[in-house]
N, C-alpha and C positions, 0 to 999 in steps of 0.2 A: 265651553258653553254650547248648548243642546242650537241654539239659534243662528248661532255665526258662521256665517258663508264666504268664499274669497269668490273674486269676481274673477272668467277669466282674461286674459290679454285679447284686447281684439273683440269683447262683446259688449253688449249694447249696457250690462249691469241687471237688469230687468229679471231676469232669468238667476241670478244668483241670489235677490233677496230673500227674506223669510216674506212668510206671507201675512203678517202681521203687518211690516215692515212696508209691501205693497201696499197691502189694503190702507192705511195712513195716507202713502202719498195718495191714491184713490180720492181721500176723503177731504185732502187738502185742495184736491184739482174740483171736486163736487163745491165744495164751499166757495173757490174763487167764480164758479159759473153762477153759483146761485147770487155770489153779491153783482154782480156783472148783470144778472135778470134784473133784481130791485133796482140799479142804475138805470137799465134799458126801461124800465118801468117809470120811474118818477122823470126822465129824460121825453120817455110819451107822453105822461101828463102835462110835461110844462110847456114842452111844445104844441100838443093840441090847446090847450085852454088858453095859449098865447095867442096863435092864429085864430081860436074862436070869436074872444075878445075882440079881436081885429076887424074881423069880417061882420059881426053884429053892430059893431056901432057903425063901421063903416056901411050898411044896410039902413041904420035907424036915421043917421045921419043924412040919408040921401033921401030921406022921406019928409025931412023937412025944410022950410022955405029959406028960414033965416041961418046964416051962417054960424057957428057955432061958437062961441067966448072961446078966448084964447084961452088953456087952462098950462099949470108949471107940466107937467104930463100928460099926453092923450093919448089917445087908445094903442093906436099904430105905436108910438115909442114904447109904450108900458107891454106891447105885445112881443115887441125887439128885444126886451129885458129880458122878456119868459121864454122868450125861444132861444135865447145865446144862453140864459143860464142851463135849460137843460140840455145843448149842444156841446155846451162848455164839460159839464158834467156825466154826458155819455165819454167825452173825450179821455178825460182823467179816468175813469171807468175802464176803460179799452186801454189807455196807457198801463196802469195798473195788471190788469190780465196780460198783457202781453207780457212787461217785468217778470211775472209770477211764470210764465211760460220758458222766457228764456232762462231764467234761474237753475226751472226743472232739467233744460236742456243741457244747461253747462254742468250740471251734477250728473249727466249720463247716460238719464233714464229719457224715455220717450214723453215728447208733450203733440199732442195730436192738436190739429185745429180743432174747432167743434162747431156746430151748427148756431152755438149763442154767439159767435165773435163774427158769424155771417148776416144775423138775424141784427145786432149792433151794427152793423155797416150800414144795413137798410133804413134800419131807423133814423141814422145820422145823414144820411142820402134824403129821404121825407122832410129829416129839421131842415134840412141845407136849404130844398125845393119851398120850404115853409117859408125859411128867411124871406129868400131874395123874392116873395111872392109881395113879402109885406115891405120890404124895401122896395121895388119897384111898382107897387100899386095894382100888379096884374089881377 
């Protein structure tokens, strides 16, 4: 077969595949960053629109006289929900990428970090700073 390479002893593998064979894994480490963005993406939304939530009634609230009916959820708890779910869900996100990382590692080839697994840290650093802004009232 015109494609088939042996790897030598003592390298990295990388260097022996076809280039079909590369370009694949290529395209499998591109698809785990882009599903990793959509994560980091809907993890922003839920976080922002959670704390928005929060900080707006909390604003509209202090504008007026009479204290507010107890209701089964208010804003502050319903904004806790959206922020832990999309905290929760960058979390499994970045679990996930990383599996997908060490995978590639234990098979040979090289798994580079990349700028989305940094850009993920941050976001989840912002929800964390989100949280305990709406747990502690700051």
């Amino acid at each position: 077969m015109a494609n088939e390479t042996k790897t030598a002893p003592g390298s990295s593998g990388r260097e022996a595949l076809p280039v079909e064979t590369r370009l694949s894994f290529e395209r499998t480490k591109l698809s785990h960053e882009r599903t990793l963005m959509s994560w980091m993406r809907t993890a922003t939304s839920l976080i922002t629109f959670g704390f928005t939530i929060y900080k707006f009634f909390e604003l509209e609230l202090g504008r007026k006289s009479a204290p507010p009916a107890r209701q089964r959820i208010d804003a502050r708890e319903f904004a806790m929900v959206m922020i832990g779910i999309g905290l929760f869900g960058l979390l499994l996100a970045a679990v996930q990428n990383w599996q997908h990382r060490r995978y590639v590692r234990a098979m040979g080839l090289p798994a580079e970090y990349s700028f989305t697994t940094l850009a993920a840290l941050l976001i989840g650093g912002l929800g964390i700073l989100a949280m305990l802004s709406t747990i502690f009232r700051w």
